[in-house]
C-alpha positions as CSV (number, residue, x, y, z in Angstrom):
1,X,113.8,33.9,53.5
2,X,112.1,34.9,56.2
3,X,113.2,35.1,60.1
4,X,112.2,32.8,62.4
5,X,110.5,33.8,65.6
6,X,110.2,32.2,68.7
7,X,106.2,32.2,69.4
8,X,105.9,33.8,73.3
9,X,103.7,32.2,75.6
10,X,100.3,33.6,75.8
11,X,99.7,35.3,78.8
12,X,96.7,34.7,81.4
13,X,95.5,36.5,84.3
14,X,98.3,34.8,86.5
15,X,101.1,34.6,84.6
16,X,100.3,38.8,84.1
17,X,100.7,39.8,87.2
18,X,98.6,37.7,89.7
19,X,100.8,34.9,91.3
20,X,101.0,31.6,89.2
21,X,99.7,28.2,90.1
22,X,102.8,26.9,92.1
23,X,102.2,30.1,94.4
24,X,98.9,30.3,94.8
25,X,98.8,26.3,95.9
26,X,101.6,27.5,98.2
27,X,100.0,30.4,99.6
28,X,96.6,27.7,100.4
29,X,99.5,25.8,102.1
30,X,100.4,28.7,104.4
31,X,96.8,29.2,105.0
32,X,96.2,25.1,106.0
33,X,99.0,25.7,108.4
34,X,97.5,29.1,110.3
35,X,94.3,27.0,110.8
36,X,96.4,24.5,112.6
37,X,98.3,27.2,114.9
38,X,95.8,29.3,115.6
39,X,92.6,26.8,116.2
40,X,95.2,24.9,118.3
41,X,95.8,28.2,120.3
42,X,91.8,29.1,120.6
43,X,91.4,25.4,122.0
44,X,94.0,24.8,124.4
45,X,93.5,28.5,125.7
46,X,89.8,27.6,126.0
47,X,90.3,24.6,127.9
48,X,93.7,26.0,129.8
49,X,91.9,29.2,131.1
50,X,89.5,27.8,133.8
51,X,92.8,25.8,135.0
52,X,94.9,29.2,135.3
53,X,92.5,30.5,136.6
54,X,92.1,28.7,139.5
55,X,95.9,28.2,140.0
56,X,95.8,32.3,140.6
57,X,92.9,31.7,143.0
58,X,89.7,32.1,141.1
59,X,86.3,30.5,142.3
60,X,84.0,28.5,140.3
61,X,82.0,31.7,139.7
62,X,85.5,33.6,138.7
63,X,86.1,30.8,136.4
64,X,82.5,31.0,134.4
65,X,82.7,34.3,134.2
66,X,86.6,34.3,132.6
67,X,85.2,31.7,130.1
68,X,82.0,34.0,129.3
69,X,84.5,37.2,128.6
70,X,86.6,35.4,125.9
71,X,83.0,33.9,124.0
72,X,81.7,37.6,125.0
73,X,85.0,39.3,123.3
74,X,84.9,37.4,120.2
75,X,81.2,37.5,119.2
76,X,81.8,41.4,119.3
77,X,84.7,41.9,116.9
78,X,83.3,39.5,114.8
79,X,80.0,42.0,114.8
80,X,81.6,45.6,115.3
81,X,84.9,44.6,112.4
82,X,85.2,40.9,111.0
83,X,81.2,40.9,109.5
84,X,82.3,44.6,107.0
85,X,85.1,43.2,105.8
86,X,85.8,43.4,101.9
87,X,87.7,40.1,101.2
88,X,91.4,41.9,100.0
89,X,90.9,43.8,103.0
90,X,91.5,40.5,105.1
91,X,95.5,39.9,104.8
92,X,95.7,43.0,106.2
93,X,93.5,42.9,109.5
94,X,94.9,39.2,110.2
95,X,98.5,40.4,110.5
96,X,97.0,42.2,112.9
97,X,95.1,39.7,114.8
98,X,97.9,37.4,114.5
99,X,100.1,40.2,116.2
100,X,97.6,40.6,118.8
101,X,97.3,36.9,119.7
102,X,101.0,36.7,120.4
103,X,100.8,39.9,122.9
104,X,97.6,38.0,124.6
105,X,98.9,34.7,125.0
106,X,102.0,36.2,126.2
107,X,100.3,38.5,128.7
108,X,97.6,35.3,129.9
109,X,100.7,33.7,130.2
110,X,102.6,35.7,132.5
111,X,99.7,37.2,134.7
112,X,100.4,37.7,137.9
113,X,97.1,38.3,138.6
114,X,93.4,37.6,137.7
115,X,92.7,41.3,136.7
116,X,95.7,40.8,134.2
117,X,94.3,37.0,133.1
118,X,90.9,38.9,132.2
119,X,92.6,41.6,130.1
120,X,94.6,39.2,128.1
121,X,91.5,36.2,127.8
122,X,89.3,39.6,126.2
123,X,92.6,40.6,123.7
124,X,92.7,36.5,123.1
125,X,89.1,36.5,121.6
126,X,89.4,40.1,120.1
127,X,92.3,37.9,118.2
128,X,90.2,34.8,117.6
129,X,87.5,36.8,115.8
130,X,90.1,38.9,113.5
131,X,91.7,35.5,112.0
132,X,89.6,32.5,112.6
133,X,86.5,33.8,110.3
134,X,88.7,35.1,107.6
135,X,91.2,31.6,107.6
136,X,88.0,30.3,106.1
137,X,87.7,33.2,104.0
138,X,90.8,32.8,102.4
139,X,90.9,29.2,102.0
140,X,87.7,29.9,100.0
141,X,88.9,32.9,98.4
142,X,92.5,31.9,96.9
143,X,91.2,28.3,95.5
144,X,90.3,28.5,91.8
145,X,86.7,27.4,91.4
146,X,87.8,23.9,90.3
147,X,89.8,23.5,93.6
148,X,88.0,25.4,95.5
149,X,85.8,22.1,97.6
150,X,89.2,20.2,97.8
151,X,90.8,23.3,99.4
152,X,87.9,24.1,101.7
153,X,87.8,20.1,102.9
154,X,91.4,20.2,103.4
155,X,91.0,23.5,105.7
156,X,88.5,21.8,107.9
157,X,90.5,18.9,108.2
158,X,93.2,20.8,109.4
159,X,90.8,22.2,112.3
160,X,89.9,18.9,112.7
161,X,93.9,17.8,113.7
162,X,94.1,20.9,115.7
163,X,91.1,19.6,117.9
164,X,92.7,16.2,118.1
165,X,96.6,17.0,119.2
166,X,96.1,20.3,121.0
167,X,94.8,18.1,124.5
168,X,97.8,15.5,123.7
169,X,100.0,18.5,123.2
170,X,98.8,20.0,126.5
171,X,98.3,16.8,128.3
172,X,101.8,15.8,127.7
173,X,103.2,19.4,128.5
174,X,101.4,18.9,132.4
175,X,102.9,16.0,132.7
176,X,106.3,17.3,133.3
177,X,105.5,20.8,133.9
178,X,103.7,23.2,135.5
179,X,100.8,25.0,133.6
180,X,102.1,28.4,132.5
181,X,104.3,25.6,130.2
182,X,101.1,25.2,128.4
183,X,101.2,28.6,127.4
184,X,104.8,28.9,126.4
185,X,103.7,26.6,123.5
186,X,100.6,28.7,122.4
187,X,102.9,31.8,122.3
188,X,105.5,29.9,120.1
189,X,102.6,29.0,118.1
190,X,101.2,32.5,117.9
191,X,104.5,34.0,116.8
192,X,105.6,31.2,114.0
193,X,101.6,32.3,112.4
194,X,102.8,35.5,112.8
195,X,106.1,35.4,110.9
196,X,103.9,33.3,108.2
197,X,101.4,36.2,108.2
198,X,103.8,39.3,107.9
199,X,105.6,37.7,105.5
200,X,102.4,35.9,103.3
201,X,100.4,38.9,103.7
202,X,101.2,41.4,100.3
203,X,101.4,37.9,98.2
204,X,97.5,37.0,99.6
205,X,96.8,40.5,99.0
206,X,97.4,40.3,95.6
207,X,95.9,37.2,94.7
208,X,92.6,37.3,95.9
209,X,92.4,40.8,94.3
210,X,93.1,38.9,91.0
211,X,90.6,36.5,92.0
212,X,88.1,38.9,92.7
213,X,88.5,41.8,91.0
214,X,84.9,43.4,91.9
215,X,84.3,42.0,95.8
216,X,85.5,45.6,97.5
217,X,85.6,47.9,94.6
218,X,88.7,49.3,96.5
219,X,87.1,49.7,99.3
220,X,88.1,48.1,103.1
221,X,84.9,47.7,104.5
222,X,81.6,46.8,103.1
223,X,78.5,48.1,104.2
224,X,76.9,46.3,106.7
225,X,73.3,46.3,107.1
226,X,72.7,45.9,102.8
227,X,75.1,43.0,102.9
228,X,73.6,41.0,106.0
229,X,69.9,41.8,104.4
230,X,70.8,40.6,101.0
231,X,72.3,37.0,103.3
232,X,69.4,36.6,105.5
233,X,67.0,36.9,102.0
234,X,68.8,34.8,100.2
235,X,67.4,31.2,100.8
236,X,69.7,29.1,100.9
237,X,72.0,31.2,103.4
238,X,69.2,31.3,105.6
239,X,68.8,27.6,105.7
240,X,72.2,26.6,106.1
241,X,72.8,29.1,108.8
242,X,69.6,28.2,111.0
243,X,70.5,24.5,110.2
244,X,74.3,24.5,111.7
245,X,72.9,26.9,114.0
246,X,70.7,23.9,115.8
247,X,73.3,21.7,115.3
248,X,75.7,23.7,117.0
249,X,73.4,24.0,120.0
250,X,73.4,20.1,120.1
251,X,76.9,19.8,119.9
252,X,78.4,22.2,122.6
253,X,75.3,21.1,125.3
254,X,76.6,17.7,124.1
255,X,80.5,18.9,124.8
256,X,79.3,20.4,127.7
257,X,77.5,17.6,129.9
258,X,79.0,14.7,128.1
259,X,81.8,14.3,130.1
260,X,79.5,15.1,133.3
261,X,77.3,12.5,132.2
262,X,80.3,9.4,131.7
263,X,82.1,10.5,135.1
264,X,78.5,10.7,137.0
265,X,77.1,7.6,135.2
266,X,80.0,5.2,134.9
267,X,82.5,6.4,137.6
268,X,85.5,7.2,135.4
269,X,88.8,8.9,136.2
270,X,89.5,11.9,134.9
271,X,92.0,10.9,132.6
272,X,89.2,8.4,131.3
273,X,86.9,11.2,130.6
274,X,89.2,12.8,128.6
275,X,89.5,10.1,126.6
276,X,85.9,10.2,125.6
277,X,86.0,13.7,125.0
278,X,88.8,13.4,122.7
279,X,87.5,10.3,120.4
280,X,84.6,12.7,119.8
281,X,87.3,14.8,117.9
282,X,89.1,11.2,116.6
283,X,85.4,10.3,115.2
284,X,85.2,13.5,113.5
285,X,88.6,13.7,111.8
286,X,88.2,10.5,110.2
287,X,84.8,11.7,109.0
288,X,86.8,14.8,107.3
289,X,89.0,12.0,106.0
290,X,86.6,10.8,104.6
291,X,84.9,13.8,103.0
292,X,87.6,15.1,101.7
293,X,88.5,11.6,99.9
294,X,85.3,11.8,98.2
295,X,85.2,15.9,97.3
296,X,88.9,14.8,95.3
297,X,87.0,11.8,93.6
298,X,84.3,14.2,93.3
299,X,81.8,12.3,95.2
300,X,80.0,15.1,96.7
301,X,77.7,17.1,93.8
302,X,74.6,15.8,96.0
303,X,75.9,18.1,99.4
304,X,72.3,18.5,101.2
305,X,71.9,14.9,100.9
306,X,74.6,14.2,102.9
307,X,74.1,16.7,105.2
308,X,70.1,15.9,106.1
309,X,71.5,11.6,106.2
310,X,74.1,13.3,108.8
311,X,71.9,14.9,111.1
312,X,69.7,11.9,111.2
313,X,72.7,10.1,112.2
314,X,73.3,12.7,114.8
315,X,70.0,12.7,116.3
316,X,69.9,9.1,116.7
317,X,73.7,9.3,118.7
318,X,72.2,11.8,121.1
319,X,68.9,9.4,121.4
320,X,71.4,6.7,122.3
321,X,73.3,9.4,124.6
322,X,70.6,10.0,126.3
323,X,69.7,6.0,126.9
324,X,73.3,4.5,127.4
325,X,72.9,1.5,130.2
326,X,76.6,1.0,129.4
327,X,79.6,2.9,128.5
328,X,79.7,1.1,125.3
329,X,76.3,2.6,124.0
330,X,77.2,6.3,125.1
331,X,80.3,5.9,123.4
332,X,78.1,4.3,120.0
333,X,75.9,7.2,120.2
334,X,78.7,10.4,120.7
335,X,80.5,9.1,118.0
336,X,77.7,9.3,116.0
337,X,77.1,12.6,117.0
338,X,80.7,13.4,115.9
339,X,79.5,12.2,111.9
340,X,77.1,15.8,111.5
341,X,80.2,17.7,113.4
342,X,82.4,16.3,110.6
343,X,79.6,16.6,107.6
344,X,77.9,20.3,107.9
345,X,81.1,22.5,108.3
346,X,83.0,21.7,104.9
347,X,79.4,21.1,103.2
348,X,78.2,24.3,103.9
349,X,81.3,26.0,103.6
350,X,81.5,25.1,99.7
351,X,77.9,25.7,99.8
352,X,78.4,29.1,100.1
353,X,81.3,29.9,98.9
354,X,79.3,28.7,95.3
355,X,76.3,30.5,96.0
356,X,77.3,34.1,97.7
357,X,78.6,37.0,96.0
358,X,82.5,37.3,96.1
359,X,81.7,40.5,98.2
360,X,79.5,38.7,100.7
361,X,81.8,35.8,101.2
362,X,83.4,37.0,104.6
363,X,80.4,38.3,105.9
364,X,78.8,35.3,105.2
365,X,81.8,33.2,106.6
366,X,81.8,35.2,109.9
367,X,77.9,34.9,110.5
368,X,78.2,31.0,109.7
369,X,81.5,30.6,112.3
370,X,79.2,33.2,115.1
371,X,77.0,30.9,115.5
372,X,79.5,28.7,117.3
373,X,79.5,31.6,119.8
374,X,75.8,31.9,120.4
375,X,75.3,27.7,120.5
376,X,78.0,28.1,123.3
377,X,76.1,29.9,125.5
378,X,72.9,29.1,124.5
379,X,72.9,24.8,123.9
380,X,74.5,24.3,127.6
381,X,71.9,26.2,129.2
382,X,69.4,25.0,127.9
383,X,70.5,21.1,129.0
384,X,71.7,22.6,132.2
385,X,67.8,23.6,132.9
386,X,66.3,20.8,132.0
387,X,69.1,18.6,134.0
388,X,67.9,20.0,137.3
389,X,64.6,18.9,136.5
390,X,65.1,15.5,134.6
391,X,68.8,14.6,134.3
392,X,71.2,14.6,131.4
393,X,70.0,12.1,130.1
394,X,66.5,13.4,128.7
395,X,68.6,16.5,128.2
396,X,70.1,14.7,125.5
397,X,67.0,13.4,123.8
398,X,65.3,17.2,123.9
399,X,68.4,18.4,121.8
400,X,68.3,15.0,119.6
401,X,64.7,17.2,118.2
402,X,66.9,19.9,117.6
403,X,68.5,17.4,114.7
404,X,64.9,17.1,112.7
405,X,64.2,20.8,112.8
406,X,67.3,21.4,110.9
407,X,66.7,18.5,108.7
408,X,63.0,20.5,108.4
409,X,64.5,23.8,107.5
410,X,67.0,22.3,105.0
411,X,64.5,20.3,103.0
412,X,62.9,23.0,101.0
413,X,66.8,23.7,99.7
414,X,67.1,20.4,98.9
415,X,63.6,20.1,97.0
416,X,64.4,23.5,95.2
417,X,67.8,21.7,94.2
418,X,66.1,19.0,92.9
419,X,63.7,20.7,90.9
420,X,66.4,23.2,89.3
């Protein structure tokens, strides 16, 4: 008679040696949390600086200038490290940019001085461009292709939260304290993503090596210049980045003069501008909700669609910006500004992540989030010109063309689409 055996399981990729599916949806929950912590740092920081600042004596002129130095900082690590890396090279340069976050916060936080505030704003956005790119990165990276839209509209809904509680965490904070409080927070927050970080780090390692077997070949660093040639010729990269690009010039001028424009126009308080400011950020959330809803139900196979109906919308928010006779209509028009800020970023983020080469995919991720960085210096001054000559107002309405060029330069994606 012969023996019984007990069959074994068969084994796949994971179960051999790459984390399993439990771990690998944990390790995407570690990464949803890091976004949280370390956007909420980046914002508050960002919006906490120019109030430091002056509490150590600065002038308005000091102040611009700290504000320029952390947008200068960032925009070169993200182009002299974060743009080379091979994705399972990333893990290991975020523990350090996690580390390095939680000496700068600390350091901002106990300046005496402004020469020490300056030192520790340029280490903050050294930081900011060593994790924030590569967050995206790995939420794109770890997901299993099936996931991997779900995952990615899940990571920019947790930016969008960040965006929304940061001011009530900092607002409530300065309520009963002074503002160095503010920054005991961000360095709690810094150090419990660092913990996460150290201890995630060999686990994310390992998985996105699995993943992605050939993206570095072994290697740390890819090589730069082939990598950003083979992007910029690839058309639908090009596209999508020149598309959010205008976008993004929209929405910081917008972010910029909006809450000029409410206080100047309709006298409110300060508390009431930051109000406005902050149902921009409600607005966009619930657009997330939204898009993330329909990725699950997959709802979303016709992505360009949705993003040229979502920079109409948010042309015709900055037309009625621009108009407003009432608080009512301004408030119509930026939230439907705050529809193409929740569309574009998790559209073109799966975009991508489909379309590039696994050994492209941070590069690309970091060009995509730099352009944040040149919109931010670039879409305020441009309103800021033509408001000495015209008002805000019309300021608005020049950037609401801004809206159909992208929709111009993403149409031949979306009739190349089509035809395919």
């Amino acid at each position: 008679m012969e023996a019984t055996q007990t069959e074994k399981p068969v084994q796949t990729p994971d179960a051999a040696g790459a984390p399993g599916a439990a771990q690998a949806a944990g390790l995407v929950t570690i990464v949803l949390v890091l976004t949280f912590l370390a956007r909420a740092d980046s914002s508050m920081m960002q919006s906490n600086n120019p109030l430091l600042a002056r509490h150590l004596g600065a002038g308005l002129a000091e102040v611009g200038l700290l504000t320029s130095v952390y947008a200068v900082s960032t925009m070169a690590v993200r182009f002299l490290v974060s743009v080379r890396l091979a994705l399972p090279a990333v893990p290991r340069v975020m523990r350090a940019g996690f580390a390095l976050l939680v000496a700068a916060v600390g350091m901002v936080a106990a300046s005496p001085g402004l020469g020490w505030l300056a030192a520790g704003i340029i280490l903050a956005g050294a930081a900011n461009a060593l994790i924030m790119p590569h967050l995206l990165s790995l939420a794109g990276g770890l997901a299993p292709p099936g996931r991997r839209e779900a995952v990615l509209s899940y990571y920019s809904l947790a930016l969008s939260l960040s965006l929304v509680l940061a001011p009530v965490f900092g607002t409530l904070i300065l309520t009963v304290a002074s503002i160095r409080a503010v920054y005991g927070l961000l360095v709690a927050f810094a150090a419990v993503a660092a913990v996460l970080m150290f201890r995630s780090e060999r686990a994310l390692s390992a998985t996105l090596a699995a993943r992605h077997p050939g993206a570095a070949d072994g290697r740390v660093t890819q090589p730069l210049w082939p990598t950003l040639r083979a992007l910029w010729h690839h058309p639908y990269y090009r596209a999508d980045f020149a598309g959010f690009l205008l976008f993004n010039l929209s929405f910081t001028a917008a972010m910029a003069f909006g809450g000029v424009d409410v206080k100047s126009r309709f006298h409110l308080p300060y508390s009431g501008v930051e109000m406005v400011l902050t149902s921009f950020f409600v607005a966009s959330l619930l657009g997330r909700v939204v898009i993330a809803r329909r990725t699950r139900r997959g709802g979303l196979a016709r992505k360009l669609d949705w993003m040229l109906a979502s920079l109409a919308v948010g042309g015709a928010g900055l037309v009625l910006m621009g108009w407003a006779p009432s608080l009512a209509v301004f408030l119509a028009g930026f939230w439907l500004l705050a529809w193409p800020h929740a569309v574009l970023f998790p559209l073109m983020s799966m975009r991508i992540a489909g379309y590039v080469e696994p050994a492209q995919l941070v590069a690309a991720n970091t060009l995509l989030q730099s352009s944040f960085d040149i919109a931010g210096i670039a879409g305020p001054l441009i309103v800021g010109l033509m408001a000495v000559r015209t008002g805000i107002g019309p300021g608005f309405w020049a950037i609401a063309v801004l809206q159909g060029v992208a929709m111009g330069l993403l149409w031949p994606s979306r009739r190349r689409e089509t035809a395919a």
